[in-house]
N, C-alpha and C positions, 0 to 999 in steps of 0.2 A: 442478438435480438434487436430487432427496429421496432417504435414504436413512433405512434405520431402523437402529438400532443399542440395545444392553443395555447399563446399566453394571454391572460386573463387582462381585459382592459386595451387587446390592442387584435388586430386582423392577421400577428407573424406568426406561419405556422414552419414547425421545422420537425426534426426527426432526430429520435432519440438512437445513436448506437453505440449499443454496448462492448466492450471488448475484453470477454471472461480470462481469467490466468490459469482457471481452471489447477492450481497449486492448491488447494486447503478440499481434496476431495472426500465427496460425503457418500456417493454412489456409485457402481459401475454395473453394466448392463451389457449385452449382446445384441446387437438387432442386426439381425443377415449377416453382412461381412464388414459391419460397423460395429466399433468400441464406443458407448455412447456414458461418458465420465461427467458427474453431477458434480458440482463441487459449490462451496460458497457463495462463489460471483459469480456463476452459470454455467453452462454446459458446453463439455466440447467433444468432437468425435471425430476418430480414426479408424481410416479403413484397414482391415485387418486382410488384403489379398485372398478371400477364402473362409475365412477365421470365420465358419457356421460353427454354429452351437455345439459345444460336444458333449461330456457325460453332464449329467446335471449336477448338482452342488450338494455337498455335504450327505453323497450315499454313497457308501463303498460297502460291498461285502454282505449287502442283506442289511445294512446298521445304517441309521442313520445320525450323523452330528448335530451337534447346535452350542451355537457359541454361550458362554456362561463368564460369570465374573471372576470366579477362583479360574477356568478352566476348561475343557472341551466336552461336552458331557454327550458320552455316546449309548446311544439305545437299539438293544441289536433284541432281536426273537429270542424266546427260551432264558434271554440272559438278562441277570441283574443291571441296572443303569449306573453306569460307572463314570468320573468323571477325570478325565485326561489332563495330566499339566501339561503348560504351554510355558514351561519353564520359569515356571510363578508369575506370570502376564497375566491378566483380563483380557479372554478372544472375544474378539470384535466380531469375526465371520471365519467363516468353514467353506471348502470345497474340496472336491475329488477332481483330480485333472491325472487322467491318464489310470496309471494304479497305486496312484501315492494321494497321501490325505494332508493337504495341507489347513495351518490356524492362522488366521490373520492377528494380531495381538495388539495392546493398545501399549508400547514402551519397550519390546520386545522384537518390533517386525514379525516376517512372516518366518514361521515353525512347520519342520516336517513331522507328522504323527503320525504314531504315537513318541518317538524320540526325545521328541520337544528342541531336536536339533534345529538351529538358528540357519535360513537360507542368508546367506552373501548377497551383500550389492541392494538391499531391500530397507528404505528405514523406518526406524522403530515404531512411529504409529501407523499402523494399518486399519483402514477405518474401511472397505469392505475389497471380494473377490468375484468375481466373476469367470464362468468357465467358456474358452472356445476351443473349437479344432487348432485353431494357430497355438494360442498357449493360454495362460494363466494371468486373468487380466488384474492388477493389483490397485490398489487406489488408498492412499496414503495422503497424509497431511504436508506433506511434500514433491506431492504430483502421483500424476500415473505411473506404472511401471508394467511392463510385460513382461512375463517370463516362458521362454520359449526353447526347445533339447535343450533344457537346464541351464541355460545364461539370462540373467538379468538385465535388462535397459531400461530406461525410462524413457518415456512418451513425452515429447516433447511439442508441449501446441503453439500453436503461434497465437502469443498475448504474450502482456506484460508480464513480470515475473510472482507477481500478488495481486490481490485483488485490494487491501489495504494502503491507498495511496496518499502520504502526508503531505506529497509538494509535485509543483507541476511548473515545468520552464521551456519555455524556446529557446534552442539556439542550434546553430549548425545545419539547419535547414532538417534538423527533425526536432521532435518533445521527449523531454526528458521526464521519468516519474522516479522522483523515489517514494518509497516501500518503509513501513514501518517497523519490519523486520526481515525483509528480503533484498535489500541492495536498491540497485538503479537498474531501470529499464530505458530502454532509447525507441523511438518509433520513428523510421525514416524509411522513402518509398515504400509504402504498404508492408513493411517487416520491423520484428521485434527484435532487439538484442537484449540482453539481461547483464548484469556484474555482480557479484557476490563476494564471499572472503575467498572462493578457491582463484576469483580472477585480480586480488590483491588488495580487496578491500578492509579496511582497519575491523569493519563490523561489520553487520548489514542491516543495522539497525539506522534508519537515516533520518538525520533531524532538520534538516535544509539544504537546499540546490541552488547554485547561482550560474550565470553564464558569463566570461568574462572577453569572446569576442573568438577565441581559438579553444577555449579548455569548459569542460563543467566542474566548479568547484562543489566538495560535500561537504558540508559540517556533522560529525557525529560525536558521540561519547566518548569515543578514543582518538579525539584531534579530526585533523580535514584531511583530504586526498582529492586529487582532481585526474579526471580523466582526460588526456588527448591523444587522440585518434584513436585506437582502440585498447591503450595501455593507461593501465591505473599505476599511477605514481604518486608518491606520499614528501612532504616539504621536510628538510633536512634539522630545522630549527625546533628544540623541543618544545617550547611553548605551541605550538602549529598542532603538537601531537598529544594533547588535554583536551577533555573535554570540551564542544563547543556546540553552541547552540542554533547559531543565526548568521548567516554569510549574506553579505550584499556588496555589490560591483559598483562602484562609478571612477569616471575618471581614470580610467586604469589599475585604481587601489582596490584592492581584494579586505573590505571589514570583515574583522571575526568578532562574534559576541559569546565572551567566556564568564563565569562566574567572577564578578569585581574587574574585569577589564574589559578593552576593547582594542583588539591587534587593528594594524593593517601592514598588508603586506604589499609590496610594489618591487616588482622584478628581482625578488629577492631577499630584500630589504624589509627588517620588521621594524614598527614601531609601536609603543602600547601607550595607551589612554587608561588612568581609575576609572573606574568605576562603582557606583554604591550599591550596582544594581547585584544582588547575588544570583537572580536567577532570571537571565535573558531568554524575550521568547522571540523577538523578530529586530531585524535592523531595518531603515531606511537612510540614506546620503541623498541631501539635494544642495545644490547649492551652497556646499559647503559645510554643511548643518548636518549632523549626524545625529539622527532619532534611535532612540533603543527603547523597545515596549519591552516590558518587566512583569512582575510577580506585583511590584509595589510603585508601579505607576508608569508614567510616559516620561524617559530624560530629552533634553535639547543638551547636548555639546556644541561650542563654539568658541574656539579662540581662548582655548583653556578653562571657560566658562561653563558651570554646570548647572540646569536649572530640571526643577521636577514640574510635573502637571499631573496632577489625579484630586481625588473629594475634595480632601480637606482644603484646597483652595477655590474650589469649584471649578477646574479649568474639566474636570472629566466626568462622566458619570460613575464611571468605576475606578480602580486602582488596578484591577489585573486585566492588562492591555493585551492582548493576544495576538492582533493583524495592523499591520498600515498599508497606507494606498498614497498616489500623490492623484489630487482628484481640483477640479478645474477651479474649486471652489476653496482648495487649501489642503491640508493634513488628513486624511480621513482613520479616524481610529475606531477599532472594532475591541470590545471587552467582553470576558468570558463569561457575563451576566450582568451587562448592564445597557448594550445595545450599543447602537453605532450611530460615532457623531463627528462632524467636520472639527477639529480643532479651532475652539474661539465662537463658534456657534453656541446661540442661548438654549438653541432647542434640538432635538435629538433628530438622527437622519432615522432611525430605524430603532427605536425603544426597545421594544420586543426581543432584539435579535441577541441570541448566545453565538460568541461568532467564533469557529473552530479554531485552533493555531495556526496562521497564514492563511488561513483560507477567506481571501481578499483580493480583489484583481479590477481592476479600470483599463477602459481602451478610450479614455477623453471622453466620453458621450455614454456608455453604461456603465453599471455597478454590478457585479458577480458578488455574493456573499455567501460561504458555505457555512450553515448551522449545525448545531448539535440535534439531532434528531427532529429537525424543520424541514429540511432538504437543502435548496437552494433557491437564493433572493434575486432576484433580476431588478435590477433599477435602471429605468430608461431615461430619469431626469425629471420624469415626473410621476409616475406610477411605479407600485413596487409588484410585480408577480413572484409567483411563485411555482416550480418544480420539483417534484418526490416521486417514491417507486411507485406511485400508482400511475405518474403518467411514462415510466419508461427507465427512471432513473435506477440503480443497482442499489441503490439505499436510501434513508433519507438522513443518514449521518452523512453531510458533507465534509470534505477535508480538505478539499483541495481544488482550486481554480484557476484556469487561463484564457485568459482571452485570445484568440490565435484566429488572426484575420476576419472572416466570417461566422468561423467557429467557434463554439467556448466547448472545453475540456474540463471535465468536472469528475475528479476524485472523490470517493466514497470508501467507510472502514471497507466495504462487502463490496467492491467493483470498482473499473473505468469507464467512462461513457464519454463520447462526442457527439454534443450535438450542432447539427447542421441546418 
């Protein structure tokens, strides 16, 4: 979807594109020899070579189906209405494809009926079914799937791997996304790649991205992993493989932010920093100076030196820091309700703002802020606009921003979008 959109207070107009993952699907439809699959963050379709419409859905035999919460509840002429298990699921949807009656299920997958025999290869939530001549179009909360002379595939679109993106980075000459529970996604010359647990990942649940010059580093729940070149490889040292929060690169040293520490790693080589912080939400390293935004406030590391910033000395507005930026004017901190402000400034750069986890990004001259159900904040230096799904965007829960040359990339729970 492209849309156009103004920012408010200034003549730059640009275009909004969206880039659906089409994984978390809500609908699916037939239109001519097109598979047209609705899903959270938008729509995507597949031509089906042929695939016209064939019987219609949920009528076999004079009876017609409909899906029920215990089960399949059929109603035929002459006869009592009786309701079919689906092998003790809640069916979601019904169709007839060919002379067999299939139930879509919500924890279950798809079931043949009356049976209640479990199809292969189909997983467990199926959220609806559509019927064509090619086969039996399935739509699950883990993508589309077709099933065709009895084999199952999934449809595979080209988009990232979720539409829920937490983090957004350059490097390698494509953008990296991770997923808030679907791995990492890569976008290089006009094509997606996706990474998951089957391609080596600890989880796929991703809580930060960094790039370190040849590799993307991940921090998750179950320690980091980094990808180079298209192999996911995981650090040998167990400390690496604990929970981690927040990764950032300088210098060639790899920071990790762990509950009460702070690794870093260099070619190998770990070394760890206390920490008071128990619950890290972002790193930044400048000059030395390693920032760590917290639960209970803003720390400075330096030279063994530990110093806190948040209320009670007045250096913050808030104590639960969420985002950093290095912005031309100093330290820029963003707090989960209490707005966004240069470190050492009297006065707030943006009050108002609930600023998402990381979702903060500077290219020298603007400010990218993604909010909690605001959308997103544009700062040009001196004017603040503003962008949401009315004018184009997949959400207005922002989560995730990058600045990338002309373009900013803007992550959303419900979609990706670049605008240009």
């Amino acid at each position: 979807m492209i849309a156009l959109w103004l920012l408010a207070g200034s003549a730059f107009a640009a275009t909004v594109e969206t880039m659906p993952s089409c994984a978390k699907v809500t609908a699916v439809a037939i239109d001519g020899e097109t598979a047209v699959v609705t899903a959270k963050d938008g729509v995507c379709r597949f031509a089906l070579e042929g695939g016209a419409p064939g019987s219609g859905p949920a009528r076999l035999a004079g009876c017609v189906y409909e899906p029920r919460e215990h089960g399949l509840l059929r109603r035929c002429p002459r006869l009592a209405d009786e309701v079919l298990s689906a092998g003790g699921f809640p069916v979601t949807s019904a169709a007839a494809f060919g002379s067999a009656l299939y139930a879509g299920t919500y924890g279950g997958g798809l079931r043949r009926m009356p049976s209640g025999e479990r199809v292969p290869g189909v997983p467990g939530a199926v959220t609806a079914l559509a019927v064509s001549a090619r086969g039996l179009l399935i739509g699950t909360e883990s993508g589309p799937y077709l099933m065709e002379a009895g084999r199952v595939r999934a449809l595979r679109p080209s988009g990232p791997a979720d539409g829920h993106v937490v983090k957004l980075v350059r490097g390698g000459d494509a953008v990296w996304a991770g997923h808030f529970d679907r791995g990492v996604s890569r976008y290089r010359d006009g094509r997606w790649r996706s990474w998951g647990k089957a391609e080596g990942l600890p989880t796929e649940w991703i809580d930060d991205l960094a790039w370190d010059g040849t590799r993307l580093w991940g921090a998750t729940e179950k320690g980091v992993f980094w990808i180079e070149g298209e192999a996911v490889l995981r650090p040998a040292d167990e400390r690496l493989r604990t929970a981690t929060s927040a990764v950032f690169i300088a210098s060639g040293t790899v920071h990790l932010a762990q509950a009460g520490r702070i690794l870093a790693w260099n070619q190998g080589t770990v070394t760890a920093i206390d920490s008071p912080e128990q619950h890290p939400q972002r790193l930044l390293v400048q000059d030395g100076v390693i920032w760590l935004a917290g639960l209970d406030g803003l720390w400075r590391f330096e030279d063994g030196k530990i110093e806190r910033h948040g209320v009670i000395d007045e250096r913050l507005p808030g104590d639960w820091v969420t985002a950093l930026a290095a912005g031309p004017r100093g330290l820029i901190v963003g707090t989960y309700d209490a707005g966004l402000t240069v470190l050492g400034s009297t006065t707030s750069l943006k009050a108002d703002a609930w600023v998402n986890l990381g979702a903060l990004d500077g290219d020298g001259e603007r400010l990218a802020v993604g909010e909690m159900a605001a959308g997103l904040s544009l700062w040009d230096g001196s004017v603040w606009s503003r962008l949401g799904a009315a004018d184009g965007l997949p959400g207005d829960d922002v989560s995730a921003v990058l600045f990338d040359g002309p373009d900013l990339w803007v992550g959303t729970r419900t979609g990706l979008a670049r605008v240009r």
